[in-house]
N, C-alpha and C positions, 0 to 999 in steps of 0.2 A: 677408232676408239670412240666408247660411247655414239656411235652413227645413230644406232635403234634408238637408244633414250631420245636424244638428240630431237630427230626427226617427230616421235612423238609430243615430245614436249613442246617443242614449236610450234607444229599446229594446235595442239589445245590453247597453249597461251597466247598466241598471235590474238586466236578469236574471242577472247577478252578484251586486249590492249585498243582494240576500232571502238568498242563501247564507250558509251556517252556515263552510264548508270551502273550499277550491281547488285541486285539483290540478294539475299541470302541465299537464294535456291541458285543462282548463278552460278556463284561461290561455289556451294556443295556440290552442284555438277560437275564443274572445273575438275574438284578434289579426287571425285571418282575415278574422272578419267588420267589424273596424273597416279592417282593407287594403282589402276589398271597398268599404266603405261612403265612404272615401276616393278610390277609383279611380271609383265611379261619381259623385262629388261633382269630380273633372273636376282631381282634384289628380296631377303629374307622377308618375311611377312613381319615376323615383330618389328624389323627396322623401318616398314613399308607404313601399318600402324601409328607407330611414332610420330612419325615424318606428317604427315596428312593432320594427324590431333594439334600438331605443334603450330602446322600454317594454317589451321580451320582457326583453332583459339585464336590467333594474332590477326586474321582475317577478321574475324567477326568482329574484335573487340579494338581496330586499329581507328584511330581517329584518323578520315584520309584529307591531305594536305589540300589545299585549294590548287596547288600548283601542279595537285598527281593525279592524273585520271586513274578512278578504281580498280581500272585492269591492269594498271603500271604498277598499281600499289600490288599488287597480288602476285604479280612476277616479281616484284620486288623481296615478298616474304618466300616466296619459290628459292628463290637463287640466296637470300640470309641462308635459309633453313638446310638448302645442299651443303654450304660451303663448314655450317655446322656441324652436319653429318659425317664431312669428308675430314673433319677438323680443322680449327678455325687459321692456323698458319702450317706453311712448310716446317719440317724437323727434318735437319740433315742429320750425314751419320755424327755422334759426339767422340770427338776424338782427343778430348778433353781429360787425359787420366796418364797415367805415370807410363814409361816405352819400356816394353812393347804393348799396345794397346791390342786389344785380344777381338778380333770377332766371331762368332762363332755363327755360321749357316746353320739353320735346319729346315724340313719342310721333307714331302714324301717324293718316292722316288719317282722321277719325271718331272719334276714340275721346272726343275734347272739352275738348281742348287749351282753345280760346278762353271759352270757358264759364265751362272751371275759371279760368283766368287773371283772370274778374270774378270768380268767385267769393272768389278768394285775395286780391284787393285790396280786395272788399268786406269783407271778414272781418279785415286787417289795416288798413283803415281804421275802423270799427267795433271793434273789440275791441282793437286795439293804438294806437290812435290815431296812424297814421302816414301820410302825405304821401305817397302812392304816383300813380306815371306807369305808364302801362300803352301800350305798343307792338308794333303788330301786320308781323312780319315777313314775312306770308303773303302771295307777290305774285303768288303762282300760281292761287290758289282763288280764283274771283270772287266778290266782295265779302266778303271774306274781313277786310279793312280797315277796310271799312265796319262791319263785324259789330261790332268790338271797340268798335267809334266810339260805337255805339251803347247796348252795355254798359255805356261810361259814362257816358254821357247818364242812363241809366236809374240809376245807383248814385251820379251825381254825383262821381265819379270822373277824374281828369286823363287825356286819350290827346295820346299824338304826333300832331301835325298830319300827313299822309297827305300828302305827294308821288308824283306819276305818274315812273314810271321809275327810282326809286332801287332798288336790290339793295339784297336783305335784310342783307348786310353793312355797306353803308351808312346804315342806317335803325336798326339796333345800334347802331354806333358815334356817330349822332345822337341815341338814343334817351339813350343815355348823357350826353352833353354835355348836351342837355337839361335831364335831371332834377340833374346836377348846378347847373346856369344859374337853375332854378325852387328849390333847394333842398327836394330831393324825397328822403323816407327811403329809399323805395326805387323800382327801375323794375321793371317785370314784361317779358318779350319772350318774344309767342306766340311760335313759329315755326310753318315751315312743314310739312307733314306728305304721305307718301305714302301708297296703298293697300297696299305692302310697302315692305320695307324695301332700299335699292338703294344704290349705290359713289357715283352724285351726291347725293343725299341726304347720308348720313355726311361726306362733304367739304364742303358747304353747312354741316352742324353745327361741325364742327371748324374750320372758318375762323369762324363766329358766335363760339363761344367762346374763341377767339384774340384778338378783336377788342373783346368785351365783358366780359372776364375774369369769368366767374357768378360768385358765392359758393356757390348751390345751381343746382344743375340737377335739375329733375322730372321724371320719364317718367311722365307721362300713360297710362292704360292702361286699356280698357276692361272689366269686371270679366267680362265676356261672351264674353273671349277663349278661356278652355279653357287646353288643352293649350298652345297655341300661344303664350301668355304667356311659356314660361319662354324660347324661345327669342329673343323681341321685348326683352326686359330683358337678358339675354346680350347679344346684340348691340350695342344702345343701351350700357350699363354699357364693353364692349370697345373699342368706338370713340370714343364719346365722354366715355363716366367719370359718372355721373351719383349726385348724393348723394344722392335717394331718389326713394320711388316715389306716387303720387295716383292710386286705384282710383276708376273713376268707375261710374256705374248698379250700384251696388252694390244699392240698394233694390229693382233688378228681378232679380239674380242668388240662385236658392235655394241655388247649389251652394259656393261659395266659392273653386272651386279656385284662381282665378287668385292670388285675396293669401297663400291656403299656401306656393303655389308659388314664387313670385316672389319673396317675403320670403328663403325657404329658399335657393334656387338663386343670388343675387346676394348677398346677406346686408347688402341697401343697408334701410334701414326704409321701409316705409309709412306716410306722415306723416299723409295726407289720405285721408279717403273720400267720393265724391259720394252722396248720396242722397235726393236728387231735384231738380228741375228748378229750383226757385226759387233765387235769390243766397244764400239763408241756408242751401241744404242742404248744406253741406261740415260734416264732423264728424273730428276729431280720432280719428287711429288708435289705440288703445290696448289691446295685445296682451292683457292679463292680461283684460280684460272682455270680449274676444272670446270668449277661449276659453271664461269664465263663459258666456257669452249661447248658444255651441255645444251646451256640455252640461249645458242649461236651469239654470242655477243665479242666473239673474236679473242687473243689474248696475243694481244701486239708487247706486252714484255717479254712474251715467251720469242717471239719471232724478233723482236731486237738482238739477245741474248743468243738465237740462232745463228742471223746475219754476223753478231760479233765474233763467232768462232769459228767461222767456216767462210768471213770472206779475208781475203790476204788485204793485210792494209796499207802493204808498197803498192801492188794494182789497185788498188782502188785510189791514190793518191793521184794516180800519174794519170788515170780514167781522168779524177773528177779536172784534174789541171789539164788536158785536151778540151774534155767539155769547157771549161772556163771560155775556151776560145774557139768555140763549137767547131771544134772536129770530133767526127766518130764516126771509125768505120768499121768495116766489116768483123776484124779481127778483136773490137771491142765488142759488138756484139753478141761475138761467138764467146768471149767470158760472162759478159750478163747472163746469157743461157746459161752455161756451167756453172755459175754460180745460185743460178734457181733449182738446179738439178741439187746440189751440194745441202740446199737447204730442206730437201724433203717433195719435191719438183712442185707443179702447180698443185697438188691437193695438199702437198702438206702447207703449202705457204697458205692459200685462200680455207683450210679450219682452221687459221689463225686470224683471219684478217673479221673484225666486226663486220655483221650483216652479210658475209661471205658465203657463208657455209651451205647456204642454200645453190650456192651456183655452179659447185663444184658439177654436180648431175649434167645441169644445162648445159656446161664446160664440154664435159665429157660426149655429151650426143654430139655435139656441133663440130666434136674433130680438133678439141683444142685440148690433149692432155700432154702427160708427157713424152709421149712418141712423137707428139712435133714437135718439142724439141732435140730428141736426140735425129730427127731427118732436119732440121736445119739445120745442126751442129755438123752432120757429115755434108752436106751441102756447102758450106763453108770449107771443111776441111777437104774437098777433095778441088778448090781454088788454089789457084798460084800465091804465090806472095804477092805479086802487082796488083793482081785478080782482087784480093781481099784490101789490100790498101787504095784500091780505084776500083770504085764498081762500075763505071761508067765506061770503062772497056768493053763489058761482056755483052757479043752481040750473039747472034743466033749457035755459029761454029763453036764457041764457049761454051755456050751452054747449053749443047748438045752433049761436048765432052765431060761436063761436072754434071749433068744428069747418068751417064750411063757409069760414069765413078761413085757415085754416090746413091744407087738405086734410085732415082726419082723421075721426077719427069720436067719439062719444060716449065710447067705452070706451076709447082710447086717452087721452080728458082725465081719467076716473076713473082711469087709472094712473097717472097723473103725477102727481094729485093725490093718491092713496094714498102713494106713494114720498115726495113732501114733506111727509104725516103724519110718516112712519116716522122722515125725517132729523129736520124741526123738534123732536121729541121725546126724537132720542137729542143733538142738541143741549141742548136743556134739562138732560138727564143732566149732560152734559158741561162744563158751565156752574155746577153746583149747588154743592153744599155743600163745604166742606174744599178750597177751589181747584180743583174740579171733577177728574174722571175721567179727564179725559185728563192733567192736570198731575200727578198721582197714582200711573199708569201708566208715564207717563216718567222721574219720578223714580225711580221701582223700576228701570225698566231701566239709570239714569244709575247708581245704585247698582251693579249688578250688573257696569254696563262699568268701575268704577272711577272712577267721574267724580264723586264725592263734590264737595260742595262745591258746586253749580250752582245753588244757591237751591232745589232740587228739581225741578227739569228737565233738558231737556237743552241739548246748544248749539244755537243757530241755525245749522241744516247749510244753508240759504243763503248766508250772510257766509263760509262757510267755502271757500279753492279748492281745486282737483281733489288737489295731497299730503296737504290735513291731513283731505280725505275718506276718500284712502286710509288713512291711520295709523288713523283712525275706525272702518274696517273693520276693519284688523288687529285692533284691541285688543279688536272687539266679538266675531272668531272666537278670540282667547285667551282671551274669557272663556265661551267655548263658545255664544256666538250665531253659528253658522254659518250662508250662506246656508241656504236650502228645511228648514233645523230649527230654527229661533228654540223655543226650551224655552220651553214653557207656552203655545206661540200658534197648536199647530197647524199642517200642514203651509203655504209659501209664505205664509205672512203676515209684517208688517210689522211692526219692534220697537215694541211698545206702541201701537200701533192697531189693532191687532183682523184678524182674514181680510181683506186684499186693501184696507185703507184705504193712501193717496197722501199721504208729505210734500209738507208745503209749500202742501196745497191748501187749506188754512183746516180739516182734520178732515173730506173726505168721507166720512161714515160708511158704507162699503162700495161697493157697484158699484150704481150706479142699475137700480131693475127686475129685480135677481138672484132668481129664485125662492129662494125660501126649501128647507131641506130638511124633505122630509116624516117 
């Protein structure tokens, strides 16, 4: 997601930020090559326009603080002006209006109208605990009915019983009766979609939405579109009025342009993003962490918020009280891994982590992605139970046998068992004396953000939701812990765990198998 911008942006703005000075023509350089790096990132030219007048004017005319070198100040109006573009806060969906709350999909055929539709009911079933009817208007696409039918079969989810021969306005205005008859919070209605956009189509909508009065209506839009986005959301937005927008294959898109674009040109929000194929990949749009995650500056809310819903909090309990008394073995480590895998494995975690983003690459050459960990993980699992509770058993005949069980070889089970040397002991550190190292660390930091008073740690950034993360952040860049600069830790490292350790993971003490520096 956004890679291309990303990587462009970076370098043009890096080679600012080492400057001492700026001059005008600096400036307008800079400007050129971020219009460039915008336009080949597939973002519309008025929006591209805009965007560059808006950071030249505040460039030129910004008075720069004594305390901000000029190249920070210019990254700084870079990342204002994205987070403007993309709209300045998250909009969820509003479900704020009398039951059954009505949403209505549109968007052309392909782009995954019906997909997203299970994916918004699994997700407001699931996280909002609501009673959702899902009805598929599509009476043109073959099996197109069936599809939806089965989406909820799979999610456990209510669908409209499928009648042969009703019009899609019909099967609305059932859809409705329905969910009101079932006392359903809310109902979902795909519709149908074209390969363009045409005069029966938009009459098809506009009578749908006459008949089923939406609260919201979504244009579905496929992140893949380009240039052509902004005219599909114009159009849609003109004729039929729609409250915002659900970007889908976002995870396959490096360029971004379509959510610039289309946020910019309609000024309706992007609520949803799909990224990836499973029912659980829709992810909450949130402009200010885009634009962190564009100009590599990490978004450790996002990846808290990750950690909080994909790590189990009776294992992690019983983890962190072992480590208290520094045990950890093999069968812990084998969940750490699982639990990085669960979170999107090593790249998803390090395009979240400040100053990271660049290392994902180097990562990747040197043999450190996610395929070592799924060959530790069966390396592990093809050990005995004693095996994994006592590594200091496994002499040659061992592990000879868990090498030819687990594809590998000899040397890759001395890495892993080197690496759980290295954690089990900086466990033990960390476990030790005066409330151990890490409690020590945090408290210093708890100090430093003003958070006195914690017992001498910090809060539970789990129990906490996604505002008082944010206030969290605020107060932690007031007290000058900025993203990618945390004082005393070293570039893209994490407040008070040390280079590149993971809230919430039980203290993975660094990146499994990282060479050390020489």
């Amino acid at each position: 997601m956004f890679e291309t911008l990303q990587d462009r942006l970076g370098s043009i703005l890096n080679g600012l930020t080492g400057r001492g000075a700026l001059s005008e023509a600096d400036v307008s350089a800079a400007l050129r090559e971020v219009r460039r790096a915008l336009l080949e990132a597939d973002v519309a030219l008025e929006v591209v326009r805009s965007f560059t007048d808006a950071v030249r004017e505040k460039a030129v005319g910004a008075e720069i603080l004594k305390s901000i070198k000029p190249g920070q100040m210019v990254v700084k109006l870079v990342h204002d002006e994205l987070v403007s573009m993309l709209g300045s806060e998250g909009v969820p969906i509003d479900l704020n209006a009398a039951a059954p709350v009505v949403i209505m999909m549109v968007g052309l055929q392909g782009s995954g109208k019906t997909t997203t539709s299970g994916k918004i009911a699994n997700r407001l079933t699931t996280r909002d605990k609501k009673k959702v009817l899902m009805a598929s208007l599509d009476t043109r696409r073959p099996a197109a009915q069936e599809q939806l039918r089965q989406l909820g079969v799979q999610t456990g989810i209510d669908t409209l019983p499928i009648i042969a021969g009703q019009s899609p306005t019909d099967i609305a205005a059932r859809a409705v009766q329905a969910a009101k008859l079932g006392g359903h919070d809310v109902v979902i209605l795909d519709t149908a979609g074209r390969t363009h956009i045409d005069e029966p189509l938009m009459i098809e909508m506009a009578e749908i939405k006459r008949k089923s009065n939406p609260h919201e209506i979504l244009l579905v839009a496929d992140a893949l579109t380009g240039q052509d986005a902004v005219n599909l959301a114009r159009n849609f937005d003109e004729r039929v009025g729609i409250t915002g927008l659900v970007l889908t294959r976002m995870d396959g898109d490096g360029r971004g342009g379509a959510a610039l674009s289309m946020r910019a040109v309609t000024g309706k929000p992007i609520k949803l993003i799909g990224v990836g194929e499973k029912m659980g990949e829709l992810e909450e749009f949130h402009p200010r962490r885009v634009a962190d995650r564009i100009l590599g500056m990490g978004d450790i809310v996002s990846l808290v918020e990750k950690a909080a819903e994909n790590i189990d909090a009776e294992k992690a309990a019983a983890m962190a009280a072992k480590m208290a008394k520094g045990k950890f073995d093999l069968n812990d480590l084998a969940d750490q891994l699982a639990q990085m895998q669960k979170m999107g494995g090593m790249g998803g975690i390090m395009g979240l982590m400040p100053g990271m983003a660049g290392m994902k690459d180097k990562m990747s050459a040197a043999g450190l992605d996610d395929k070592l960990f799924g060959r530790q993980i069966a390396i592990i699992n093809s050990m005995t139970k004693a095996e994994r509770s006592n590594p200091d058993i496994l002499k040659h005949s061992r592990k000879k046998r868990i090498a030819a069980g687990s594809g590998t070889d000899a040397s890759d089970i001395n890495k892993l068992l080197k690496m759980h040397r290295q954690m089990a002991d900086m466990m033990k550190m960390m476990g030790g004396k005066k409330g151990g190292m890490m409690k020590q660390m945090m408290g210093g930091l708890a100090g430093k953000m003003g958070l006195g008073g914690l017992g001498g740690g910090m809060p539970d950034l789990s129990k906490m939701d996604p505002k008082q993360l944010e206030a969290l952040a605020k107060q932690a860049e007031a007290a000058g812990i900025k993203p990618g600069s945390m004082p005393g830790l070293g570039g893209g490292g994490l407040p008070g765990l040390g280079g590149g350790r993971l809230p919430g993971l039980g203290g993975l003490p660094g990146l499994p198998g990282l060479p050390k520096k020489k």
